[in-house]
PAMIPA-102612 format. One line per field, with one value per residue (C-alpha): residue in three letters; x negated, z negated, y negated. Coordinates in steps of 0.2 Angstrom, whole numbers, plus 5000, padded with zeros to 4 digits. Example, Ala and Ser with C-alpha at 12.3 -4.5 7.8 and 13.67 -1.06 7.14 Angstrom:
code = [ALA/SER]
x = [4938/4932]
z = [4961/4964]
y = [5022/5005]
# end
This chain:
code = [UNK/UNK/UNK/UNK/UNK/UNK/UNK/UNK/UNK/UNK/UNK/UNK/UNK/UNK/UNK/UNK/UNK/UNK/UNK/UNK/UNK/UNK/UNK/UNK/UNK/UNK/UNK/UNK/UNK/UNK/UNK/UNK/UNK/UNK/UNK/UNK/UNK/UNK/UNK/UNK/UNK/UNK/UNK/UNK/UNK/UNK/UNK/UNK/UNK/UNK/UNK/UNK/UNK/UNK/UNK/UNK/UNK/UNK/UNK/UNK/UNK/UNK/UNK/UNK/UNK/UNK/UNK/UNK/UNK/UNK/UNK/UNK/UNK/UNK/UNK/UNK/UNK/UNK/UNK/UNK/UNK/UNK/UNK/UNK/UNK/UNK/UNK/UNK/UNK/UNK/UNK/UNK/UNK/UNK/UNK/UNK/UNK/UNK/UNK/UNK/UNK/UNK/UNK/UNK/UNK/UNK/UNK/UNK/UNK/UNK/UNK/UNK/UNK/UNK/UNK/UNK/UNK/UNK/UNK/UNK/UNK/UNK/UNK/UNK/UNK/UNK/UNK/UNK/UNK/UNK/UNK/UNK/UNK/UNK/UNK/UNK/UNK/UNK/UNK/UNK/UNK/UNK/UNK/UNK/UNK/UNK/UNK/UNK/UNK/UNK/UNK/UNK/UNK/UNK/UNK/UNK/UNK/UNK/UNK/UNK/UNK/UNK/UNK/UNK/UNK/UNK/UNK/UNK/UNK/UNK/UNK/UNK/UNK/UNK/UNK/UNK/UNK/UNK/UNK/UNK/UNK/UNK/UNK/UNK/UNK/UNK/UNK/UNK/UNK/UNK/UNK/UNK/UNK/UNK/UNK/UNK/UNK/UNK/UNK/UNK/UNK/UNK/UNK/UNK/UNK/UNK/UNK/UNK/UNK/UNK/UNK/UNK/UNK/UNK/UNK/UNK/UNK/UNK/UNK/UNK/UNK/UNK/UNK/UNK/UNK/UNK/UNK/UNK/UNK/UNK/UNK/UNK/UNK/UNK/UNK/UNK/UNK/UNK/UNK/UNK/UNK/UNK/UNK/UNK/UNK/UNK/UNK/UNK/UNK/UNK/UNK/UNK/UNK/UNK/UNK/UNK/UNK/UNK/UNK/UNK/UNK/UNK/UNK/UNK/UNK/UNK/UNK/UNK/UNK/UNK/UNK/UNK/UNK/UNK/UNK/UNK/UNK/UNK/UNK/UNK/UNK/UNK/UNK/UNK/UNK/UNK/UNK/UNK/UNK/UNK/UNK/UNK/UNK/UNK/UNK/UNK/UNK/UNK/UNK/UNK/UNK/UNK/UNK/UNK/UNK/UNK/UNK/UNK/UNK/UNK/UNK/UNK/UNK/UNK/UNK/UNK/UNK/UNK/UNK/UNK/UNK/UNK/UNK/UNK/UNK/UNK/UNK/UNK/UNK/UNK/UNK/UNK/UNK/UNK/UNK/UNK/UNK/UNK/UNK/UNK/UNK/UNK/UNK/UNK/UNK/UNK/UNK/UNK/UNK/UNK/UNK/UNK/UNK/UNK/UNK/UNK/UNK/UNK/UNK/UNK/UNK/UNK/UNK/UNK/UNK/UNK/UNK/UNK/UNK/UNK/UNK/UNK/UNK/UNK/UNK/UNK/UNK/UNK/UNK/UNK/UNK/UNK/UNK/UNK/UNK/UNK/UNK/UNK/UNK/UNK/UNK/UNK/UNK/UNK/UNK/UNK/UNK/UNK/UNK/UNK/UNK/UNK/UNK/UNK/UNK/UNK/UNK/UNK/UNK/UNK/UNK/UNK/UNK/UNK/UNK/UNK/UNK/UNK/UNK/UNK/UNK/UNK/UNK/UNK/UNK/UNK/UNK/UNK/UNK/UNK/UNK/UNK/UNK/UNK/UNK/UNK/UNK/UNK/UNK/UNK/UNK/UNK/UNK/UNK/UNK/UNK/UNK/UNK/UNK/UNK/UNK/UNK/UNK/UNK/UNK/UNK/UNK/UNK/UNK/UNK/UNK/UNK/UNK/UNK/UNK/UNK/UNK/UNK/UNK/UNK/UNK/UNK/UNK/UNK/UNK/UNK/UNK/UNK/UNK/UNK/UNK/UNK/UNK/UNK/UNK/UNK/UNK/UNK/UNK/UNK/UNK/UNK/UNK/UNK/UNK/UNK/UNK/UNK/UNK/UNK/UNK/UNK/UNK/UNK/UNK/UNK/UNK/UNK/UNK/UNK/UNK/UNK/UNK/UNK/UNK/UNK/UNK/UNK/UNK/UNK/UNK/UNK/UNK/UNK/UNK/UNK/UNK/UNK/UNK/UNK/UNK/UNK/UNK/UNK/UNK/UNK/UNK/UNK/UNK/UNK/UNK/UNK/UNK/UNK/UNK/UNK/UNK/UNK/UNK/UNK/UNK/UNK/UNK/UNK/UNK/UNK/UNK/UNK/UNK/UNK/UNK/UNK/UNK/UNK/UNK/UNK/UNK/UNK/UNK/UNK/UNK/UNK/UNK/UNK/UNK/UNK/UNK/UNK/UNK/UNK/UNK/UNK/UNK/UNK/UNK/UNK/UNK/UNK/UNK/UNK/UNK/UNK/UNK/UNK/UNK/UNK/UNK/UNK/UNK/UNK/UNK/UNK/UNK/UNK/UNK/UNK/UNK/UNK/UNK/UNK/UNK/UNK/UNK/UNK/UNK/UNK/UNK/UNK/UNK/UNK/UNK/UNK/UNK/UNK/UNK/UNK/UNK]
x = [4714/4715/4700/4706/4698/4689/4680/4676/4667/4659/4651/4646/4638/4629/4622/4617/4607/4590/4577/4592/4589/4570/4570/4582/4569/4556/4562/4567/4549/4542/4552/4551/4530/4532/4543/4530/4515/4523/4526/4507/4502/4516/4507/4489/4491/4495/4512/4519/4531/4546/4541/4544/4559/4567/4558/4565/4583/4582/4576/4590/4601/4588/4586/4604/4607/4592/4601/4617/4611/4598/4612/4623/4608/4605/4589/4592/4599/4586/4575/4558/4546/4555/4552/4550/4552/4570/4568/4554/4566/4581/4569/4563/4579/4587/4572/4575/4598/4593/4580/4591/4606/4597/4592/4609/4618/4605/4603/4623/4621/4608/4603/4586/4581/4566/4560/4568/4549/4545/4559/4549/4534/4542/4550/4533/4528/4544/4544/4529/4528/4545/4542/4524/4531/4546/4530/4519/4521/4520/4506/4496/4498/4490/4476/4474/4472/4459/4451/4452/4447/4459/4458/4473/4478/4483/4481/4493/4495/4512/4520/4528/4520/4536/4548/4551/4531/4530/4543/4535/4520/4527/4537/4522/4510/4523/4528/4516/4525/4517/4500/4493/4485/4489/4475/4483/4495/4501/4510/4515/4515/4497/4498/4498/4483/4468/4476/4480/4494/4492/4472/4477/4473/4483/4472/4481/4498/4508/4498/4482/4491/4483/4464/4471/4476/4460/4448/4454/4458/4476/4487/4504/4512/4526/4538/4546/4552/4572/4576/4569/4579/4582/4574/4558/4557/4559/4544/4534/4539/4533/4518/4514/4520/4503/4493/4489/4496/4513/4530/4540/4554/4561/4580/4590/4589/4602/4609/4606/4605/4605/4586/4591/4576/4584/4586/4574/4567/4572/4559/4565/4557/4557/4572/4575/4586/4575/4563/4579/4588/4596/4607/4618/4635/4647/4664/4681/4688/4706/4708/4704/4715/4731/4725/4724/4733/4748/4750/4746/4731/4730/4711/4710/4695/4693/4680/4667/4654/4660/4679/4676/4663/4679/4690/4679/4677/4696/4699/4691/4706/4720/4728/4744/4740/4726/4731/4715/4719/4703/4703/4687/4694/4676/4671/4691/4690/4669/4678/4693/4684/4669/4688/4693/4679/4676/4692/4690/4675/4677/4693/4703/4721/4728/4724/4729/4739/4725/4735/4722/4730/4721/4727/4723/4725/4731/4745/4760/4773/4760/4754/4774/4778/4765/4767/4787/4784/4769/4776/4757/4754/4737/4727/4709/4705/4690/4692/4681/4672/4653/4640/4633/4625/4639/4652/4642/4646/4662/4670/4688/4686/4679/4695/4707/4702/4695/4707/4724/4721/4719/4734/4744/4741/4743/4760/4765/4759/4771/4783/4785/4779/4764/4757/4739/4729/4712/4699/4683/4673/4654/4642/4640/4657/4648/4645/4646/4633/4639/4658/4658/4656/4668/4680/4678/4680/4697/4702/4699/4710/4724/4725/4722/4735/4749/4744/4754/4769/4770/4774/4759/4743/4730/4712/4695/4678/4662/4646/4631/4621/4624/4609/4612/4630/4634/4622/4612/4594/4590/4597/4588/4571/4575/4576/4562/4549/4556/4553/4535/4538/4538/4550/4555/4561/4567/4555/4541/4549/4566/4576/4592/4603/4607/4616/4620/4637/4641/4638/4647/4663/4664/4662/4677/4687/4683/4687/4704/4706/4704/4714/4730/4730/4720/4704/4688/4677/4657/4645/4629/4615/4601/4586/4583/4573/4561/4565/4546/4542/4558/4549/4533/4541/4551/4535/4524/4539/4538/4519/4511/4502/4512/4503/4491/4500/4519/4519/4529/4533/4543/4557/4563/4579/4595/4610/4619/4607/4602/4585/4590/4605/4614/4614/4633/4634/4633/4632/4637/4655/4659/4668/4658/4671/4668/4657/4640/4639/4655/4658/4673/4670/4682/4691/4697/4707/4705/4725/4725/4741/4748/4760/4742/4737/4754/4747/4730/4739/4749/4731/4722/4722/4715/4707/4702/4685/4672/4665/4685/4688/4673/4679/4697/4688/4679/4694/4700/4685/4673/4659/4655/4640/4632/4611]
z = [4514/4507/4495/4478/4472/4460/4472/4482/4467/4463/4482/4485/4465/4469/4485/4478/4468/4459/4476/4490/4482/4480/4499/4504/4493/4502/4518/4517/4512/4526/4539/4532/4533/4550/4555/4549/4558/4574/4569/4569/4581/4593/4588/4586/4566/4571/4561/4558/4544/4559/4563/4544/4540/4557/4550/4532/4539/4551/4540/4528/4541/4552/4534/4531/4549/4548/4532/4540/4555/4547/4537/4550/4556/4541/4536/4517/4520/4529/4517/4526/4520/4532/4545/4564/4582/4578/4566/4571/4588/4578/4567/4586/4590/4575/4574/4592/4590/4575/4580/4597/4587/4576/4591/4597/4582/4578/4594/4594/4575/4576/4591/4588/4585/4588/4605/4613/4614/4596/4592/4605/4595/4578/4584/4587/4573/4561/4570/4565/4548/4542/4548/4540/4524/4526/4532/4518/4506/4519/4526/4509/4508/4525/4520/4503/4511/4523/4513/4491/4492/4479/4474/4472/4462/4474/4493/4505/4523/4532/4542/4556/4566/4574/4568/4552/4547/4552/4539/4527/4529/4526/4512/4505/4508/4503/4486/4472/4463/4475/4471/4485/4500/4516/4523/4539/4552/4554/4571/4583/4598/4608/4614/4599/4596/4591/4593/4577/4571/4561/4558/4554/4562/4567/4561/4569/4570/4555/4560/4551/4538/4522/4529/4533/4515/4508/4519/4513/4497/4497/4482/4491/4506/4514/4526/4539/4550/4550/4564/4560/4552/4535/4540/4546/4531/4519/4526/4527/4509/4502/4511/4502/4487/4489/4489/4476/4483/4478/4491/4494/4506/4518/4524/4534/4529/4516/4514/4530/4526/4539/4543/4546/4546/4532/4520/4507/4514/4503/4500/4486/4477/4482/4474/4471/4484/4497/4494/4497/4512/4527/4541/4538/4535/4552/4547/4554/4550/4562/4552/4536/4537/4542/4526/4514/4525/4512/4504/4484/4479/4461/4456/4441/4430/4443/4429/4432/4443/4457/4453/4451/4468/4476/4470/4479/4494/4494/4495/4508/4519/4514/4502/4493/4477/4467/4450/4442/4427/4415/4396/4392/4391/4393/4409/4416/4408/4418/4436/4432/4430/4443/4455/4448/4452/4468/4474/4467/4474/4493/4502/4504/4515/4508/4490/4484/4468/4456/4440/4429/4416/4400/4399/4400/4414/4398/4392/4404/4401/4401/4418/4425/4417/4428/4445/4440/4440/4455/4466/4474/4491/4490/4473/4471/4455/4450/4431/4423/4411/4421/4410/4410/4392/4385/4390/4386/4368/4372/4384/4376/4381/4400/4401/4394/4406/4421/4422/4413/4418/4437/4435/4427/4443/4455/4448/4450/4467/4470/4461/4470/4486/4490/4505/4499/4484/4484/4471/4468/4466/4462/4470/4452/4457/4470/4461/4446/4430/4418/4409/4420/4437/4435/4426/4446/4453/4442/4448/4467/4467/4458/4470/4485/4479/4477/4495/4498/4490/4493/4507/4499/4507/4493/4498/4489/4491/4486/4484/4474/4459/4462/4462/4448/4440/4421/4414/4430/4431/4437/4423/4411/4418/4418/4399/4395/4407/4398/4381/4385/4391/4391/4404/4402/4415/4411/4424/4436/4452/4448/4465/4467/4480/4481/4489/4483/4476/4490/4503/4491/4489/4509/4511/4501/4508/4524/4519/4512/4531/4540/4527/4533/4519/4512/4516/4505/4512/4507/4512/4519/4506/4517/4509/4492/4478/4468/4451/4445/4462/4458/4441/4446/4461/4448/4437/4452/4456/4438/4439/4429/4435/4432/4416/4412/4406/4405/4403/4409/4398/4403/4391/4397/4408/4398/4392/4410/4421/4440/4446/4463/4467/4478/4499/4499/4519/4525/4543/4548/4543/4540/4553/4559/4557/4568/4555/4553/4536/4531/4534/4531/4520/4523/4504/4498/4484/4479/4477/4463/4460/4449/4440/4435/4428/4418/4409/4405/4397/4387/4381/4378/4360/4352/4337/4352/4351/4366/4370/4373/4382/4394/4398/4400/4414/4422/4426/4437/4441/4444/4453/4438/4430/4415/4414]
y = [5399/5380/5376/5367/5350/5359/5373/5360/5346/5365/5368/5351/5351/5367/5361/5346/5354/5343/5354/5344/5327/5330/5335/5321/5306/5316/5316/5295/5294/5302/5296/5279/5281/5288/5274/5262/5272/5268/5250/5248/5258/5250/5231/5237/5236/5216/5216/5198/5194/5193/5214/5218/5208/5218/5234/5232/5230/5243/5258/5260/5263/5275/5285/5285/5292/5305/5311/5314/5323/5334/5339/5345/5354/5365/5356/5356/5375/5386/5395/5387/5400/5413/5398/5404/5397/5393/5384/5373/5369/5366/5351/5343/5342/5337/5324/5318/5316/5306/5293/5289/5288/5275/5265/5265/5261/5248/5241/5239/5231/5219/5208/5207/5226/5235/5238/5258/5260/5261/5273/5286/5284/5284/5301/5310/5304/5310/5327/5331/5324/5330/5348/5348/5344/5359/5372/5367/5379/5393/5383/5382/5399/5405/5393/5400/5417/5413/5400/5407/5427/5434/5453/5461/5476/5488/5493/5495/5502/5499/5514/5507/5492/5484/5471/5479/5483/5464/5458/5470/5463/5445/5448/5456/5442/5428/5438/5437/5453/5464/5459/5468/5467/5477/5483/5493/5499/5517/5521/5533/5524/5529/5512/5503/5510/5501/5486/5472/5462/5447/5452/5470/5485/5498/5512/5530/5541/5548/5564/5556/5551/5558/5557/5537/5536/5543/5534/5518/5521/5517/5514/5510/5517/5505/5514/5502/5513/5511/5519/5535/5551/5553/5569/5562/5550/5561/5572/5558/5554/5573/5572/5553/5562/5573/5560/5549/5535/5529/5526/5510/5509/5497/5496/5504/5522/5524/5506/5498/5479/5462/5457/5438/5429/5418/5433/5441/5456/5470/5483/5496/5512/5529/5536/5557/5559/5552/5566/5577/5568/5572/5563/5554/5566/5560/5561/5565/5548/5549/5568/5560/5546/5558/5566/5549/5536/5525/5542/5544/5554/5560/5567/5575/5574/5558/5550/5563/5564/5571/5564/5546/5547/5555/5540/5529/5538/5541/5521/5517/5528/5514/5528/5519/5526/5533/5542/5544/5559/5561/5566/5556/5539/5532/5537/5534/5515/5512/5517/5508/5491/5496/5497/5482/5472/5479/5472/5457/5453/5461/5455/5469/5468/5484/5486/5503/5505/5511/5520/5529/5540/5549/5569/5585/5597/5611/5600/5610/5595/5579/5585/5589/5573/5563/5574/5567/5548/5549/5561/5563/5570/5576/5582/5583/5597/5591/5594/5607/5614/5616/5618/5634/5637/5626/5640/5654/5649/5645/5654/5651/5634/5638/5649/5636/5622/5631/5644/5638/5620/5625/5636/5621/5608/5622/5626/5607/5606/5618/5612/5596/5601/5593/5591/5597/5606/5604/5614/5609/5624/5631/5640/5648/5658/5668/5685/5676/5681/5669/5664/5648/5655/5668/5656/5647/5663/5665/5650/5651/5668/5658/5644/5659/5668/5649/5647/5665/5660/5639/5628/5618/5620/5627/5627/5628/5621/5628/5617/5621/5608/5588/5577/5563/5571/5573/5587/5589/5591/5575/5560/5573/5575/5555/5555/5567/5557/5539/5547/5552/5571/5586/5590/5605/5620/5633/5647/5640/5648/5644/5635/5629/5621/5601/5587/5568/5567/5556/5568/5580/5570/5565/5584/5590/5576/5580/5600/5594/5584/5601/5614/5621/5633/5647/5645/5644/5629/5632/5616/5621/5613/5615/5620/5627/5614/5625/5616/5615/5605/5594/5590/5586/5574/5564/5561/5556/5545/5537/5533/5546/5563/5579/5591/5579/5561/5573/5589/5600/5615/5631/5636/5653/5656/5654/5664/5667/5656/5666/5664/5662/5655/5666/5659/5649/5652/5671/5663/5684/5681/5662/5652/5635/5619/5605/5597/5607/5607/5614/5632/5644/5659/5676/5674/5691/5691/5708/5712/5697/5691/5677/5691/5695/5681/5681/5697/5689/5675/5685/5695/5679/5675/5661/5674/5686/5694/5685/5704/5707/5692/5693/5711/5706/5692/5707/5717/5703/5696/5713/5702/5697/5704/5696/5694]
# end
């Protein structure tokens, strides 16, 4: 694409910046002083008036010509602190092009000109002298180091003594916002062994890892191991967590991130989820994009958690359209500009259509009237009521949205025959105990029982809590801690299920890939969390020691809330897909049919008693047995 006048004036003003021009003076400086060096030496420090005359004519043209080469190089662009062999060949060779294009361009200008002779001196000398001055900042360093013994706040070991332990190690050296000082190497290669790098000693395996970290006294542990599993990592990470040392990571492991040598290394902190990991989720990508491929997608409740990581996910398929549908204008308006930018700022051939719309899922004739102007293909139901405590003392409300509202887009997927209806569901639906889960449960059997009567394929999906979304433990634990503490949990041994709300939103969209109707998708969570670990993890992560600087304080289980979460995958009677962390649950309906829910309609009241409504749910839902 053609660059206008005025991007251009902006480039050349932002390289041209006052460190270029202070590097070009410099660099006409010292290659005028090296210039003159050779003079002398050339003449035996004999120079006659005739030598300078030809010396003072010649050197504005060998600056100006140094200038122009070093340019082309890259000279005034490479970040010299992350210098190595590449660079200090490119600078010889630079060096050597411009001194003999000086001698021939002089030589060609003037008659009398300096002898080839002293242009091979002078290029020894200028090589030398205009590299030195690039490497003396790094140089000054390595001599402050060995020279100026300065204590630094914290010790560090480096896991990992490859490339990437070596960059650690460099970056940490070269930034002063570490202030630390590496005293180690873990590896586990037996043949590193023993052995040092850059004066440092590799001092044993991961297996030795905590006796490592208490010998020494060691205040940071640096992971640079990017090749290894989320799994490993994440072991690695709980068993720092054990310690008293603190955790810091280094690229690739969620975000995998170039390692030029001309770029910042990026070492981040230990984040939740990284206690928590797993692999990376492979996905289906041909099924997904048959699924999402120049087709319109409407997600409803699309500026939620779980939604508005949907939406994203969902764009990267080349859909045509995205309707995002959300009654909290807030969160609707945050992903509209978050899109916004996104492809403004990433060049994207096939921009999707993003259309985001505020309504709710109860209003019959609002949702009919959008389903009538978009004509999606596919709809994500992600809009709920979720919170379990919250519904307790609403339960009108949980019925309204959860069971209406679901009711409502399932009808106009019908209606206007789309290719697919997907239902985000809970794990809080399995033999539900509280208003909320057996509001899911409710709205799983009324999306089962569309999929008898429709041409539309109606799935669901089950997944358990989401690290990070709306109301979840994590943001809260985040506030409490900020605020000074307590946290608070509700019983010591109580464990839930979790997974990232991206691996979450890959998973349903991979569920929605494989559905061909009627089948109740469960994602395997892996592990349980016992909650009580969870807390005292997060405060570690945040510097302070669990009880002592936060508290954490035990409030009792609330109205509705399981001890246990019950196991999502009953690996006697679901079906494996072809991704292992999505299963198939046998769904049975129990006879439920949508002439049914016709008759709870016409029984629900707005002055209805909450004793009477919650037995009315029991009837159709009799898994349902309040705590």
């Amino acid at each position: 694409m053609k660059k206008s006048k005025k991007t251009v004036v902006k480039e050349i003003i932002t390289h041209f910046n006052a460190k270029t021009i202070m590097l070009f003076l410099l660099d006409a400086a010292v290659i005028s002083f090296s210039f003159f060096i050779a003079l002398s030496l050339q003449n035996n420090f004999d120079l006659s008036l005739n030598l300078l005359e030809r010396f003072i004519r010649e050197m504005p043209i060998v600056v100006f010509i140094y200038w122009i080469i070093f340019e082309l190089f890259g000279m005034y662009k490479s970040l010299w602190d992350f210098a190595g062999l590449e660079e200090l060949i490119k600078g010889v060779i630079a060096n050597s092009i411009a001194t003999l294009s000086s001698y021939f361009i002089v030589s060609m200008a003037f008659e009398n000109h300096m002898e080839l002779g002293f242009y091979i001196t002078a290029l020894f000398i200028a090589s030398f002298a205009t590299i030195i001055v690039r490497l003396f900042y790094r140089l000054s360093r390595i001599m402050k180091k060995y020279f100026i013994y300065e204590e630094k706040k914290n010790r560090a070991l480096i896991i990992g003594a490859g490339s990437a332990g070596v960059l650690v190690l460099n970056e940490i050296r070269r930034a002063n916002e570490f202030d630390t000082d590496v005293c180690c190497f873990v590896d586990d290669d037996e043949k590193k062994q023993g052995k040092y790098i850059q004066g440092l000693e590799i001092a044993g395996t991961t297996k030795e890892l905590e006796d490592i970290i208490n010998e020494r006294s060691i205040d940071i542990v640096f992971l640079a191991i990017p090749n290894a599993s989320k799994e490993i990592i994440t072991k690695l990470l709980n068993r720092i967590s054990e310690t008293n040392a603190d955790s810091k990571l280094f690229p690739p492991f969620y975000e995998v991130v170039s390692t030029s040598r001309n770029q910042e290394v990026k070492i981040r902190d230990v984040k939740i989820e990284d206690l928590l990991g797993r692999d990376e989720i492979k996905l289906d990508e041909t099924g997904i994009k048959g699924l999402i491929d120049q087709k319109t997608i409407l997600v409803t409740g699309g500026g939620g958690s779980i939604g508005s990581e949907l939406v994203r996910q969902i764009r990267h398929f080349n859909p045509l359209k995205i309707v995002i549908v959300d009654i909290y204008e807030n969160n609707a308006y945050d992903l509209q500009m978050e899109l916004a930018r996104l492809y403004r700022t990433n060049a994207v051939k096939h921009q999707p259509e993003i259309i985001v719309l505020i309504a709710s899922v109860r209003d019959e004739k609002r949702m009919d009237s959008i389903f009538n102007e978009y004509h999606p293909d596919v709809v994500f139901h992600a809009a709920a009521h979720k919170h379990v405590p919250l519904m307790e003392k609403s339960p009108k409300e949980a019925i309204k949205n959860n069971v209406f509202g679901t009711y409502n887009i399932a009808f106009l997927a019908d209606k206007y025959k789309l290719e697919k209806f997907v239902l985000i569901s809970t794990d809080k639906a399995v033999n539900p105990t509280n208003i909320m889960g057996a509001t899911k449960r409710f709205a799983e059997k009324i999306v089962m029982a569309f999929n008898k009567k429709s041409e539309t394929d109606y799935v669901a999906v089950r997944f358990g809590n989401v690290l990070g979304s709306n109301g979840s433990v994590i943001p809260l634990f985040k506030k409490q801690i900020e605020s000074g503490g307590p946290v608070t949990v509700t019983h010591p041994d109580i464990i839930r299920y979790f997974m990232t709300i991206p691996e979450a939103s890959q998973l349903v969209i991979q569920a929605g890939a494989y559905a061909k109707g009627g089948e109740l998708f469960v994602l395997d969570m892996g592990e349980p969390v016992k909650i009580t670990d969870l807390a005292e993890k997060m405060i570690k992560l945040s510097g302070f020691d669990p009880y002592t600087e936060i508290p954490i304080v035990f409030t009792g289980l609330r109205p509705g809330e399981k001890m246990y979460e019950e196991l999502l995958v009953n690996l006697d009677e679901a079906h494996k897909t072809d991704n292992d962390l999505i299963f198939i649950e046998p769904n049975h309906i129990n006879g439920f049919t949508l002439e049914i829910l016709d008759d709870f309609k016409a029984r629900f009241k707005e002055d209805i008693d909450v004793l009477d409504l919650k037995e009315l749910v029991k009837i159709i839902i009799p898994e349902y047995k309040e705590i």
